[in-house]
C-alpha positions as CSV (number, residue, x, y, z in Angstrom):
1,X,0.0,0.0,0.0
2,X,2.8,2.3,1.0
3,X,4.9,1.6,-2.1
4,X,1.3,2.4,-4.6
5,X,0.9,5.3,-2.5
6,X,4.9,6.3,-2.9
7,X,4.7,5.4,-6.9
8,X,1.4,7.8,-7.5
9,X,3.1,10.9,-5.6
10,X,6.3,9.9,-7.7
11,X,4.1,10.2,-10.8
12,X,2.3,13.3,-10.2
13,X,5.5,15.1,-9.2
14,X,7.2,14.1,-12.5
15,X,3.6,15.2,-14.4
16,X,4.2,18.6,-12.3
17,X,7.6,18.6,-13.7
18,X,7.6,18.1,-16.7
19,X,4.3,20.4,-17.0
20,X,6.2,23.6,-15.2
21,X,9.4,22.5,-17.8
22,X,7.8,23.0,-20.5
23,X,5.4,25.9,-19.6
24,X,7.8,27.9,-18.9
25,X,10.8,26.8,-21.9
26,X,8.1,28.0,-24.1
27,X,7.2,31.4,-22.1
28,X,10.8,31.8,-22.4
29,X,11.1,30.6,-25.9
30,X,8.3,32.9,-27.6
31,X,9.9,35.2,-30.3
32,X,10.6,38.9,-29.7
33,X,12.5,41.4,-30.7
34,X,14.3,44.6,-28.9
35,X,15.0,47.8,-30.2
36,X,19.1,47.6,-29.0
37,X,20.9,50.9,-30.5
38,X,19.7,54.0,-31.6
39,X,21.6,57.4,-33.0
40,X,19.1,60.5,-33.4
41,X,19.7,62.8,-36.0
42,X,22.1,65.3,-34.1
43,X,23.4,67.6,-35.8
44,X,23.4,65.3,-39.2
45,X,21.0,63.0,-41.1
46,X,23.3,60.1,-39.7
47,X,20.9,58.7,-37.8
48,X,20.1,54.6,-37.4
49,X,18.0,52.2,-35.2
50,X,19.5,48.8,-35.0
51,X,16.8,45.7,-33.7
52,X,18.0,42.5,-32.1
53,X,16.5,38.9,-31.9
54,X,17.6,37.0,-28.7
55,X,15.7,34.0,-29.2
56,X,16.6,31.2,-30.8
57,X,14.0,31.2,-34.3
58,X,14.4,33.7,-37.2
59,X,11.4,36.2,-37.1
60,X,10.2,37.7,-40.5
61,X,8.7,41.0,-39.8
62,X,6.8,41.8,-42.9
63,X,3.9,44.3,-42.6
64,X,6.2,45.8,-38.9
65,X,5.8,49.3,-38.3
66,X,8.8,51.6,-36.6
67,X,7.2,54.8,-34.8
68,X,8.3,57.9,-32.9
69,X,6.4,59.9,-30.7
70,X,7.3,63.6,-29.4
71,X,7.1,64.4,-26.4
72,X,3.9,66.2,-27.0
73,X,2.7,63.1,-27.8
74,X,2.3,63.6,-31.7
75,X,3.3,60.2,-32.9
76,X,4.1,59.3,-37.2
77,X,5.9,56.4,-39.1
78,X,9.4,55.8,-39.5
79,X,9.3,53.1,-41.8
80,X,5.4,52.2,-42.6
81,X,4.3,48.9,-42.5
82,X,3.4,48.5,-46.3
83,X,7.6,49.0,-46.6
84,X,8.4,47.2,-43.9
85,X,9.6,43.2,-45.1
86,X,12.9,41.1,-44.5
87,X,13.4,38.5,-41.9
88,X,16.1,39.0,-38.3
89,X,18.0,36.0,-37.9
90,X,18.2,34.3,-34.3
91,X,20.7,36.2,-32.6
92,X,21.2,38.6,-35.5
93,X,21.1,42.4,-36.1
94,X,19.0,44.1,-38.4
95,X,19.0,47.7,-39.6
96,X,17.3,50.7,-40.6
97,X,18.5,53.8,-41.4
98,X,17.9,57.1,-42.4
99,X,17.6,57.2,-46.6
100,X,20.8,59.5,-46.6
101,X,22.8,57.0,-44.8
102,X,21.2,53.3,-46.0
103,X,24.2,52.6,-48.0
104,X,26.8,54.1,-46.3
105,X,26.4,52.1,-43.3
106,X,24.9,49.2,-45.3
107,X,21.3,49.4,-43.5
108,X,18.9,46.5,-44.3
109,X,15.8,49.4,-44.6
110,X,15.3,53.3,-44.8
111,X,12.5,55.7,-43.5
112,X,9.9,55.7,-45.9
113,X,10.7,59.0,-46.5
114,X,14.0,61.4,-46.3
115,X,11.7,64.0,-44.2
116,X,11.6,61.5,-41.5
117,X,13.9,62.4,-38.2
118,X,14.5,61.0,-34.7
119,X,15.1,63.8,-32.1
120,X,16.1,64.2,-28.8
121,X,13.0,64.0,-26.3
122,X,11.4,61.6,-28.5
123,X,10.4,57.5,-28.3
124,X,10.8,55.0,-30.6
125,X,8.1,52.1,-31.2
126,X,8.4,49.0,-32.8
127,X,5.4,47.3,-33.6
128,X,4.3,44.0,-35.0
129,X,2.0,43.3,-37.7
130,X,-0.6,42.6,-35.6
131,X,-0.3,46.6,-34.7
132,X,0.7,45.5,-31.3
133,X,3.8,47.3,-29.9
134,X,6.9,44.8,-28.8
135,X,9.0,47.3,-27.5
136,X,9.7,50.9,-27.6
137,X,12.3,53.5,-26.0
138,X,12.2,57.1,-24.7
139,X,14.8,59.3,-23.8
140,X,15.7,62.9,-22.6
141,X,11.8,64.8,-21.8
142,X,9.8,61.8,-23.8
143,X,6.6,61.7,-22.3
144,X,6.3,57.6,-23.2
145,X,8.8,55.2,-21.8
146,X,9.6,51.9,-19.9
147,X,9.3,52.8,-16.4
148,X,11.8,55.7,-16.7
149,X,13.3,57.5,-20.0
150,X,17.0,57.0,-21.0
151,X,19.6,59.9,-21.1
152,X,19.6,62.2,-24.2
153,X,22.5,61.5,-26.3
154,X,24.8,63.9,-27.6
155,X,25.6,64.4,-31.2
156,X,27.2,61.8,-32.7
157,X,26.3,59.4,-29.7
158,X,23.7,56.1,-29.2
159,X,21.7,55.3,-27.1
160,X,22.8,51.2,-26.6
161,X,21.5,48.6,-24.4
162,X,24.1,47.2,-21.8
163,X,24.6,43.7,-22.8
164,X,21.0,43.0,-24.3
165,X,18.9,43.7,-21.1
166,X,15.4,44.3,-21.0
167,X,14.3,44.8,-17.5
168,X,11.1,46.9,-19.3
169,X,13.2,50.0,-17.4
170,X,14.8,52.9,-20.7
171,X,16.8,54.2,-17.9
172,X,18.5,51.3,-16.7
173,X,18.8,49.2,-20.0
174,X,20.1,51.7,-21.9
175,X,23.2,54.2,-21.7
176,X,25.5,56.7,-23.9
177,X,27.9,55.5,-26.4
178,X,30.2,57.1,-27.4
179,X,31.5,55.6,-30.9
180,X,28.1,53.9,-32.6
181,X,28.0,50.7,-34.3
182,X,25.3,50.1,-36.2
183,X,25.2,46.4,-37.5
184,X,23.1,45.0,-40.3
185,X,21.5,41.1,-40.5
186,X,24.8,40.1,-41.8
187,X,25.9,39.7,-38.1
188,X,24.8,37.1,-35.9
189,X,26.1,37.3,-32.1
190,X,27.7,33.2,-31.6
191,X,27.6,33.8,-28.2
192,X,26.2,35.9,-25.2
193,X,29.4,36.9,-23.6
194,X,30.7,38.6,-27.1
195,X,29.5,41.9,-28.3
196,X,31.7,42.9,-31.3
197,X,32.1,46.5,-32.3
198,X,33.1,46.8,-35.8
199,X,36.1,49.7,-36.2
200,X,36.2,49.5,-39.9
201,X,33.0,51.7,-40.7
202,X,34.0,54.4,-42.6
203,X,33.5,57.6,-41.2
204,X,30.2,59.3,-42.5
205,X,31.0,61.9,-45.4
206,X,27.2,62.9,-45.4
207,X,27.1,67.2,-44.5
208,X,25.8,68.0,-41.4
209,X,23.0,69.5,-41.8
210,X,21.6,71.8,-38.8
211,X,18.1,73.0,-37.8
212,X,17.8,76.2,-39.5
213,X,16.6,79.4,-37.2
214,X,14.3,81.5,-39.5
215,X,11.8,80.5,-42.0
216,X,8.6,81.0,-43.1
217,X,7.5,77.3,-42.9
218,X,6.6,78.0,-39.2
219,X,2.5,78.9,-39.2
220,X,0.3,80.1,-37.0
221,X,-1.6,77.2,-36.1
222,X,-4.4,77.7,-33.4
223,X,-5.0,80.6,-31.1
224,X,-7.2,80.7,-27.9
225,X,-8.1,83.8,-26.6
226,X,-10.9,83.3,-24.4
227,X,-10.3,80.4,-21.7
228,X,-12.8,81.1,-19.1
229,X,-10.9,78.8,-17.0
230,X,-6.7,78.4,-17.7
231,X,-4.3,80.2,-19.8
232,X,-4.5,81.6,-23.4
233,X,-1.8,80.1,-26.0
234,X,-1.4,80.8,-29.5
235,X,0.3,77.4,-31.7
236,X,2.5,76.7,-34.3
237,X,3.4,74.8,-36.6
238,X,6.2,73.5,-39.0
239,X,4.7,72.8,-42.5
240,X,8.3,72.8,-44.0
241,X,10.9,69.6,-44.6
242,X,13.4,70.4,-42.3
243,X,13.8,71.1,-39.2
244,X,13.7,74.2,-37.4
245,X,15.0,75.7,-34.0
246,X,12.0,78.5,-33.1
247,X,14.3,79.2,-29.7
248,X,13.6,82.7,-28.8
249,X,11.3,83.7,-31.3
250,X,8.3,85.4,-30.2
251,X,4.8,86.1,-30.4
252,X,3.1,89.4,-30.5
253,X,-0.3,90.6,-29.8
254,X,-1.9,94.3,-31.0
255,X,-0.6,96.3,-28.2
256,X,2.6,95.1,-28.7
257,X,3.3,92.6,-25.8
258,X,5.3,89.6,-26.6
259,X,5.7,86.5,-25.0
260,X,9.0,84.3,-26.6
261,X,9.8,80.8,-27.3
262,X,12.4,78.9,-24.7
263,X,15.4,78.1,-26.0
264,X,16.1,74.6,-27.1
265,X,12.5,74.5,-29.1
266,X,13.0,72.6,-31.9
267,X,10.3,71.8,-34.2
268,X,10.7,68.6,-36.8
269,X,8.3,68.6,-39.6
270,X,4.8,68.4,-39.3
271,X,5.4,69.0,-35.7
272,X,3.7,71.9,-32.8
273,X,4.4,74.1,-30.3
274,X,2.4,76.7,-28.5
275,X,3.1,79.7,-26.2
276,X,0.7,79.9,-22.9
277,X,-0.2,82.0,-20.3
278,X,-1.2,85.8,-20.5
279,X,-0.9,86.9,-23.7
280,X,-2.7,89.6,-23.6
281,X,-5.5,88.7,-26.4
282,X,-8.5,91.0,-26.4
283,X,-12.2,88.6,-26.2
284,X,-13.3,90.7,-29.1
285,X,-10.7,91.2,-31.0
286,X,-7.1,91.3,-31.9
287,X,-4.2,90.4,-34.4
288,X,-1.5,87.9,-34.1
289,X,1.9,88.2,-35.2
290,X,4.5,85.9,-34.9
291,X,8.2,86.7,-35.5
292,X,11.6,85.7,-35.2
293,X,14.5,85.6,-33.1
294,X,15.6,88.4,-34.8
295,X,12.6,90.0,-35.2
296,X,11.8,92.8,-32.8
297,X,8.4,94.8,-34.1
298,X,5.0,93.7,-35.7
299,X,7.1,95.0,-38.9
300,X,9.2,92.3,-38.6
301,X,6.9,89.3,-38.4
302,X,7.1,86.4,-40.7
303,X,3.1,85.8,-40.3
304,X,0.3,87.7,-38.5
305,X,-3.8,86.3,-38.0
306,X,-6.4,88.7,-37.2
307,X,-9.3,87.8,-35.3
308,X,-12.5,89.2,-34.1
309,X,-15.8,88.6,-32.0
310,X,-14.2,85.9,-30.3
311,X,-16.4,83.5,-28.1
312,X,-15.8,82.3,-24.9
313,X,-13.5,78.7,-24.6
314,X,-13.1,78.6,-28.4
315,X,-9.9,78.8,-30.4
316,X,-9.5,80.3,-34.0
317,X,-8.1,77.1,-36.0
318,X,-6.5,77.0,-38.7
319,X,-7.9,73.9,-40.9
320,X,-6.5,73.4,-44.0
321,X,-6.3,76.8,-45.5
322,X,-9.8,78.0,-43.5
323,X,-9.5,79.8,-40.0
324,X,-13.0,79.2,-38.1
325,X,-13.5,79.0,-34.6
326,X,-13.9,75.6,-32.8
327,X,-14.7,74.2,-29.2
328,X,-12.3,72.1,-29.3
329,X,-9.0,73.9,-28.5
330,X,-6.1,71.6,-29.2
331,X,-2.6,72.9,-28.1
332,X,0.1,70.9,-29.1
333,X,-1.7,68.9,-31.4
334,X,-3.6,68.4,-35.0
335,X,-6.8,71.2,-34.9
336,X,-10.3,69.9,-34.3
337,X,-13.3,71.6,-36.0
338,X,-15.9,70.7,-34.1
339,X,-18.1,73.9,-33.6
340,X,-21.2,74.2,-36.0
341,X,-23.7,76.5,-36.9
342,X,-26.3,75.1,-34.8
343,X,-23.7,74.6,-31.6
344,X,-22.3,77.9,-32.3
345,X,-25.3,79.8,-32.0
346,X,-26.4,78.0,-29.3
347,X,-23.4,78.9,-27.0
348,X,-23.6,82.7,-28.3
349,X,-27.0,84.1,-29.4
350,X,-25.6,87.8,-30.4
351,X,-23.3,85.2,-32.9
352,X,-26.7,84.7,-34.7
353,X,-27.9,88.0,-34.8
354,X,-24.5,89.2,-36.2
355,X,-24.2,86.7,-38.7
356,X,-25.9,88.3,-42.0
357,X,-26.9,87.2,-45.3
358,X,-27.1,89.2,-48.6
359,X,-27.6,88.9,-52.2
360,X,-26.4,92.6,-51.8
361,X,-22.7,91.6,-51.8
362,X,-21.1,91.4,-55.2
363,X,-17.3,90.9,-56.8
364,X,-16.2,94.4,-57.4
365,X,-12.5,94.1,-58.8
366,X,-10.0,91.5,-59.0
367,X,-6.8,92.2,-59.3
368,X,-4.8,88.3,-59.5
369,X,-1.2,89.3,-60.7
370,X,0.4,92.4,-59.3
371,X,3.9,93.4,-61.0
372,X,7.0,94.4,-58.8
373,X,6.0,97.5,-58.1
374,X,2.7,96.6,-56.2
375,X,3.2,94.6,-52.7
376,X,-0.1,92.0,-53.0
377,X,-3.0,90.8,-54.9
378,X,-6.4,91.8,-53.9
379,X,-10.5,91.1,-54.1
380,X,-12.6,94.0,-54.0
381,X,-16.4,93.7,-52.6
382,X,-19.2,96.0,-53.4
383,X,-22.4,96.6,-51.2
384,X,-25.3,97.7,-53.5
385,X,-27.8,97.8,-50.5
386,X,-28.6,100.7,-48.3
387,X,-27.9,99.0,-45.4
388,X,-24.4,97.5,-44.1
389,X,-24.0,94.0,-43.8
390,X,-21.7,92.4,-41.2
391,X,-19.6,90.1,-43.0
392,X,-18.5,87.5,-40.3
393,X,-17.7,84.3,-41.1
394,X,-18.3,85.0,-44.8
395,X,-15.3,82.8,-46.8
396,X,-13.9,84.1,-50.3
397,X,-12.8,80.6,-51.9
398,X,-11.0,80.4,-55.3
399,X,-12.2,77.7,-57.5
């Protein structure tokens, strides 16, 4: 009896065994990849992201997708994931790299596009083609991170894990290097304990290329003049190619006050910044202007917006190539039009009263193509009624 009793705990312990064994080989097993070296763009274009597969199975990452996010939290593609094909070998590299660098360094991928940069402050995602995300990594200010943001490197610097780890903490698996090496799927790591650095890359004859300080591809983007509760900003944006440093530039309302950038404001394309606090906006109305770090006087600005009968907790947003007002201000971020007619008047009733229609109105003079010596096109309106019309919110729109 004792020995059928000792045999059945025998069995059930081995059953146990061999169950937690192999449970846990295959937790350990499961495919993944980590996002091991990165080199922001600096003060070039020379600028990679090298991946790593620790397991031990090849991993074809067709239909991936590598992200950044700012530290606003405005996030776009790297490399899409209709571009995104090739296969990381077990225990091999693989590269992508920005499309001014691919060959030099011998990168397996580019950016889907040249316009594409990795900053300081941002994070870097690496999803699957399931859209789920396998691993990402902030640095500097990033707003998105494991546990805690790595250390901002400086130009010509990476960001590289120490020895592979991924303790799911940016500020612990990650530090500064000093001389990158990116490595492409040619290389395959034969064991743990060896982490090669190869000394032959050629040094990178690519310019430098710098964020440039004045342009006019920086637009005023949003303005909110009215918070009932909060501060007023006013919003940028960069609609340009490359990027730009809007340190100390400033923004200007009617009177004259001005309110400047911080230094170390760098916009990359496509993305926002904004200016809070009091700005000194009128609720009714005032004008905009937005000007340089060398610019000192309304005379000097690069862009001005004027705006009038303002309501209260709506921003003037620029949306497309139409300002309108919206109640849905959106600092930092892509505009929302989200006011209508119907809400609008409903929130301010003098807005319906003020808003006037008129067959009265009529195209008086066009004049589409002004020679040196005149400064800008113009439209000219007629009234042919005998009373005035208020034209808010009336739109001229060229066909």
């Amino acid at each position: 009896m004792q020995n059928k009793s000792f045999h059945a705990i025998s069995l059930l312990a081995s059953i146990f065994f061999v169950f937690f064994f192999v449970k846990n080989t295959k937790a350990d097993s499961m495919p993944h990849i980590i996002i091991n070296e990165i080199q922001p763009a600096g003060s070039g274009t020379d600028e990679f992201i090298e991946l790593f597969n620790p397991g031990d199975s090849d991993i074809v990452m067709d239909g991936y997708k590598l992200a950044k996010k700012t530290k606003t939290g405005s996030e776009s593609a790297l490399l899409s994931s209709a571009k995104f094909s090739g296969t990381i070998q077990a225990h091999g590299y693989f590269l992508i790299a920005h499309p001014s660098v691919k060959d030099t360094i011998s990168a397996d991928l580019a950016y889907s596009s040249s316009s594409y940069y990795v900053s300081n402050d941002n994070t870097v995602l690496l999803y699957d083609n399931a859209g789920a995300i396998i691993d990402k990594i902030g640095f500097g200010s990033a707003t998105d991170f494991e546990t805690a943001p790595a250390s901002n490197p400086n130009n010509e610097e990476s960001l590289e894990r120490k020895n592979f780890a991924d303790t799911e903490n940016n500020s612990d698996d990650f530090s500064v290097n000093s001389l990158p090496s990116p490595k492409n799927s040619s290389q395959i790591e034969t064991s743990e304990e060896e982490y090669p650095v190869d000394s032959s890359e050629e040094e990178n004859d690519t310019p430098e290329i710098t964020c440039i300080t004045s342009t006019s591809d920086i637009k005023l983007s949003e303005i909110f003049p009215w918070p009932s509760s909060g501060e007023e900003f006013v919003e940028v944006k960069n609609v340009g190619d490359v990027c730009v440093d809007v340190s100390n530039w400033k923004i200007l309302d009617g009177s004259g006050h001005h309110k400047g950038f911080p230094a170390g404001t760098v916009l990359e394309p496509g993305e926002y910044a904004y200016l809070e606090g009091n700005l000194y906006l009128n609720n009714d109305s005032d004008t905009v202007y937005l000007l340089d770090k060398n610019g000192n006087t309304k005379n000097d600005a690069i862009e001005s917006r004027a705006y009038e009968k303002a309501e209260k907790d709506f921003s003037y947003s620029l949306d497309g190539e139409l300002w309108s007002w919206t109640s849905t201000p959106t600092p930092g971020r892509e505009n929302s039009i989200t006011s209508s007619e119907e809400e609008t008047s409903a929130t301010s009733p003098e807005t319906e009263e003020a808003y006037s229609l008129s067959d009265k109105i009529c195209l008086n003079e066009i004049f589409p193509n002004p020679k040196e010596e005149f400064d800008e096109e113009y439209i000219e309106l007629a009234n042919n009624d005998s009373e005035s019309i208020d034209l808010f919110r009336w739109i001229l729109r060229a066909c």
